[in-house]
C-alpha positions in Angstrom: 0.0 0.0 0.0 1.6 3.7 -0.7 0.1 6.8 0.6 0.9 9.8 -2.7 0.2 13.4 -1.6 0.0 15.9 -4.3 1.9 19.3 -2.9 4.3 21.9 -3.9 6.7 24.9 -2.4 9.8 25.1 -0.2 11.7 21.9 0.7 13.9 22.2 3.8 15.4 18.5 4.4 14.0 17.2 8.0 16.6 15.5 10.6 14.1 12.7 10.5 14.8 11.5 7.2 18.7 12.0 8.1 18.3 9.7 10.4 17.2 6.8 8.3 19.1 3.8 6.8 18.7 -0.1 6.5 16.6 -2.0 8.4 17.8 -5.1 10.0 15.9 -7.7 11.7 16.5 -10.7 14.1 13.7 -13.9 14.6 13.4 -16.6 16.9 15.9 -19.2 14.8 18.5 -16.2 14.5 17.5 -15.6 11.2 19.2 -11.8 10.8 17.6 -10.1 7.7 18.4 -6.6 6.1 16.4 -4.2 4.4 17.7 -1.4 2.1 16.6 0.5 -1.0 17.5 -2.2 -2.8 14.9 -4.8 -1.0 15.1 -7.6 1.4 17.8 -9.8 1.3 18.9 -12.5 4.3 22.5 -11.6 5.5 22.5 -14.5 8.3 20.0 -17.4 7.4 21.2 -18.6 11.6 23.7 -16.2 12.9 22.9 -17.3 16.7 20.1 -18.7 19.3 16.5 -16.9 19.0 17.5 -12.7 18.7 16.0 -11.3 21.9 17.2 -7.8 21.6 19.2 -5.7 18.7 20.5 -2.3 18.7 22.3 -0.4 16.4 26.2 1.8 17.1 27.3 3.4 14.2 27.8 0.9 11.3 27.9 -2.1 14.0 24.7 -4.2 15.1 24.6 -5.8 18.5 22.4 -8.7 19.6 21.9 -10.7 22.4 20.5 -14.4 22.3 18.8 -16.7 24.1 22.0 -18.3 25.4 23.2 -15.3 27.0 25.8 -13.9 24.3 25.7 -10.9 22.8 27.1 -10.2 19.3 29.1 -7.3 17.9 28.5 -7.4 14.0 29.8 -5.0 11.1 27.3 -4.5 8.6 29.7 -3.1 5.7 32.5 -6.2 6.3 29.8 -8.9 8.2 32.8 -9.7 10.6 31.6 -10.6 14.1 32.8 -11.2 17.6 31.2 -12.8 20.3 30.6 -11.9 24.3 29.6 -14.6 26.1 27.7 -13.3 29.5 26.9 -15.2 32.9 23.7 -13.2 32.5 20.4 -13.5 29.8 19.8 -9.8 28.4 16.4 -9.2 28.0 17.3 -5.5 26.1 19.8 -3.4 24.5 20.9 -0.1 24.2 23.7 2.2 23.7 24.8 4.9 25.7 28.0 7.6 25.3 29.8 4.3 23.0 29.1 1.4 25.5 26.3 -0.8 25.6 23.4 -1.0 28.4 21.7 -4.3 29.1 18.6 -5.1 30.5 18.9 -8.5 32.2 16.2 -11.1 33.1 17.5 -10.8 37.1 16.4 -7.3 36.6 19.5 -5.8 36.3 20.9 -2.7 34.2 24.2 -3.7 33.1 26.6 -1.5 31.3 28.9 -2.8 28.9 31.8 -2.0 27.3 31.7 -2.9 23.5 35.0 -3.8 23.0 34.8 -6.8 24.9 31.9 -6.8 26.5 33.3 -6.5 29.6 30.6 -5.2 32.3 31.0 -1.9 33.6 28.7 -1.4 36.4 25.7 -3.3 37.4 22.5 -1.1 39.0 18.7 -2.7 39.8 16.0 -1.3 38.0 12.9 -2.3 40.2 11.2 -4.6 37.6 12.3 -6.9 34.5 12.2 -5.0 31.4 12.1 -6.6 28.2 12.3 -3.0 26.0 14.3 -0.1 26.4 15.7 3.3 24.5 17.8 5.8 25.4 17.0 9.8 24.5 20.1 11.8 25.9 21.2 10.4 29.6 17.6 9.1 29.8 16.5 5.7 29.7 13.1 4.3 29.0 12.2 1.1 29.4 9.2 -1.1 29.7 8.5 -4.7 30.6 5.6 -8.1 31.3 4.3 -6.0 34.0 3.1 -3.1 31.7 5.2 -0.1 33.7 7.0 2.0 31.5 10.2 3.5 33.3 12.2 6.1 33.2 15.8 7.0 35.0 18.9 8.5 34.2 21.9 6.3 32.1 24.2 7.5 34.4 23.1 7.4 38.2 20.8 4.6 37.7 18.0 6.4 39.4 14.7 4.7 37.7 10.8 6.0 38.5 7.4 4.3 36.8 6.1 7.4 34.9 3.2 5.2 33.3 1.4 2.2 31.7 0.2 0.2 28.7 -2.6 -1.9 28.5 -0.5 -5.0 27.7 2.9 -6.2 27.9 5.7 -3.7 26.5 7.8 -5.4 24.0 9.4 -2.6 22.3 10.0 1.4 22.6 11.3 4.0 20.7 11.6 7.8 20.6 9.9 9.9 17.9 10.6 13.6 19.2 8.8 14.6 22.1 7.3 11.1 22.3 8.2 7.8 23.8 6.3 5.0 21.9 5.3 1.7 23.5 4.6 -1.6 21.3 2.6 -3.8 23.4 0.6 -7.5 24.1 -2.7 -5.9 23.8 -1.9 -5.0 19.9 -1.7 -1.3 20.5 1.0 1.4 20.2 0.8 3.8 22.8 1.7 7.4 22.2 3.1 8.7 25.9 5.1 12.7 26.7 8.4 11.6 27.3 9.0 14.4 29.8 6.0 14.0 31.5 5.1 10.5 31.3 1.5 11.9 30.5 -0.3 9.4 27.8 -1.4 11.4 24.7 -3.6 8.9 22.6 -2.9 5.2 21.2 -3.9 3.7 18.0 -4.2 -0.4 16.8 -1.2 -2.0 15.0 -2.8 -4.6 12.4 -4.2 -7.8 13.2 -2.1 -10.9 13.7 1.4 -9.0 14.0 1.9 -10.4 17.6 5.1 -9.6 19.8 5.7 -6.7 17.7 9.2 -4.7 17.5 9.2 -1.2 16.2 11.9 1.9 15.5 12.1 4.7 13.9 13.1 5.0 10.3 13.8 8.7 8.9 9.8 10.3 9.5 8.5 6.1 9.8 7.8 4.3 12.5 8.9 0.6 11.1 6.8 -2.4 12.8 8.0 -6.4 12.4 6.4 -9.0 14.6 4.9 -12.7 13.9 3.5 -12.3 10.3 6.8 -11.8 8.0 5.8 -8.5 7.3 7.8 -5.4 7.9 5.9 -2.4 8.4 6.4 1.9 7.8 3.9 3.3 9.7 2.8 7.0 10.8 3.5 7.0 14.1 1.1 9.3 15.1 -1.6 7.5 13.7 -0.9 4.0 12.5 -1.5 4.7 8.9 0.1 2.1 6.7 2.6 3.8 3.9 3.9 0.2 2.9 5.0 -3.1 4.2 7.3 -5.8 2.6 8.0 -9.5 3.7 11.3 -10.4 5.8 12.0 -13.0 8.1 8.6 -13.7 10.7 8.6 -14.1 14.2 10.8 -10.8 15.0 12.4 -10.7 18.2 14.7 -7.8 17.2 15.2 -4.9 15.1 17.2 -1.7 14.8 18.1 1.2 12.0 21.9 1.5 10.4 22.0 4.8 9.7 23.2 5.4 6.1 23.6 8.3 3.5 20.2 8.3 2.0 21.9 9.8 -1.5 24.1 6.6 -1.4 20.8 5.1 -2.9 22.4 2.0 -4.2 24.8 2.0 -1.2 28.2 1.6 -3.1 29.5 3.7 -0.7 30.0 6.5 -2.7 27.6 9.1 -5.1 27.8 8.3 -8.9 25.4 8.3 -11.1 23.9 5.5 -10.7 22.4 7.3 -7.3 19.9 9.2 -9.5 18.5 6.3 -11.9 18.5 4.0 -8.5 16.1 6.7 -6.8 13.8 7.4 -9.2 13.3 3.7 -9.5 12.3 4.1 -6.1 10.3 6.6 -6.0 8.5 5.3 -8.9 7.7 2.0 -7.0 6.5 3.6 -3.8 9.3 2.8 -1.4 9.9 4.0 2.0 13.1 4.7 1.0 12.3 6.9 -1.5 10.4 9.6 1.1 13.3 12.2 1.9 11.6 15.1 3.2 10.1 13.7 6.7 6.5 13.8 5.3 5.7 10.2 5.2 4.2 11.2 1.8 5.8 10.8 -1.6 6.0 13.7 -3.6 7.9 15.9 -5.9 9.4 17.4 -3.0 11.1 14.2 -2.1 13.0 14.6 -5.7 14.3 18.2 -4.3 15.2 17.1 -1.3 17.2 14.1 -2.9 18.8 16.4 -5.0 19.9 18.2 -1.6 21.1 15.4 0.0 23.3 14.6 -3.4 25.0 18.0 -3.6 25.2 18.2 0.0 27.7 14.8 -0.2 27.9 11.9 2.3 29.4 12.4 5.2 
């Protein structure tokens, strides 16, 4: 399904859609998919264990399994190291370039990613099986519905709130934390408050569903094999494509968005590759934070391409 809005005049380029890339996704057999402008494609058909959590650094993904190990992995050389742990991580995150881990014992671990070495250990009051991190804040929420919030560095966690359901994912889309739950909702809440704004249904039959923001999208996976780009204000479906099912994982590589064919460089090749996208409908064809596809999305493209990759 693609959402086309007819509509003209100034283009500034949003830091939402600077701040999307590929999509990568982890399932319950450690299936470890990717998806890019140029589709789908499977990058680990059983990398590890079931994927419990994933989170992106830079250009490296890291996972934790159901063993206990958590996995460093490039996505540009596909290289990986592993980190066993005396510990099952329930969540990931990343804070000022180490990792933080949300442990079934109900412990905040932080780790360093080098080796994954642990660097403290603090209780967080509950077992959390999502969590973010906006700033030095971390959200998190778990099977008994609380969502919490507390500082990265002091460890210093309060409930601010609840969903209807189990949380089983979170993410950050400006002033708003969202929460992915059991009862098949996402649930819009004020970050700074903790105040719920309003919540709207994900579609039927997605199950334990992950989400994260992609550019202006809010990107959904769970049970069915579908991935999802969403408006995450109000659930409207821009366009959804089939990767590995049962998700237990996900997180956004950043990328240059003008590297359209990812070659890691501009050429050409960048232009023909994004009109063929745009043509088609894709999600990664919607530059200018909209979550519509219009002619402004050719501007802005154009922007990105003069502009360079960083």
């Amino acid at each position: 399904m693609r959402r086309w809005k007819a509509m003209c005049g100034v283009v500034a380029l949003a830091g939402a859609s600077a701040m999307a890339g590929d999509v990568w996704i982890g399932n319950d057999i450690g299936r470890i998919d990717r998806n890019g402008p140029g589709g789908t494609a499977t990058i680990f058909p059983a990398l590890c264990t079931e994927v419990r959590s994933m989170v992106a650094m830079g250009e490296r993904l890291y996972l934790a399994d159901a063993f206990g190990t958590i996995w460093s992995v490039g996505t540009k050389d596909m290289t990986f190291q592993v980190f066993p742990q005396a510990f099952l991580t329930n969540a990931l995150a990343v804070h000022n370039g180490d990792l933080l881990a949300a442990g079934s014992d109900g412990q905040l671990r932080r780790l360093r990613t080098s080796d994954g070495a642990v660097l403290s250990t603090r209780a967080i009051g509950g077992v959390v099986h999502a969590m973010t991190v906006d700033g030095d804040t971390v959200f998190m929420g778990g099977h008994d519905t609380l969502i919490r919030r507390g500082n990265a560095l002091t460890g210093t966690f309060q409930i601010i709130g609840a969903c209807g359901g189990q949380v089983h994912s979170v993410a950050i889309n400006g002033n708003e934390l969202l929460a992915s739950s059991l009862d098949n909702r996402v649930y819009r809440i004020n970050k700074a408050t903790g105040q719920y704004i309003t919540q709207w249904n994900l579609p039927a039959g997605m199950g334990s569903t992950q989400i994260a923001m992609d550019g202006a999208f809010l990107v959904a996976a769970g049970s069915d094999g579908l991935l999802r780009w969403l408006n995450p204000q109000t659930g409207a479906l821009f366009h959804s494509t089939t990767v590995a099912a049962q998700a237990r994982g996900m997180a956004v590589v950043r990328a240059c968005k003008a590297d359209v064919d990812r070659s890691g460089g501009l050429t050409p090749n960048d232009f023909q590759a994004y009109m063929n996208l745009w043509a088609s409908g894709s999600p990664h064809a919607e530059m200018d934070g909209s979550t519509f596809l219009t002619s402004n999305d050719f501007m802005a493209f154009m922007n990105a391409y003069a502009a360079g990759c960083p």
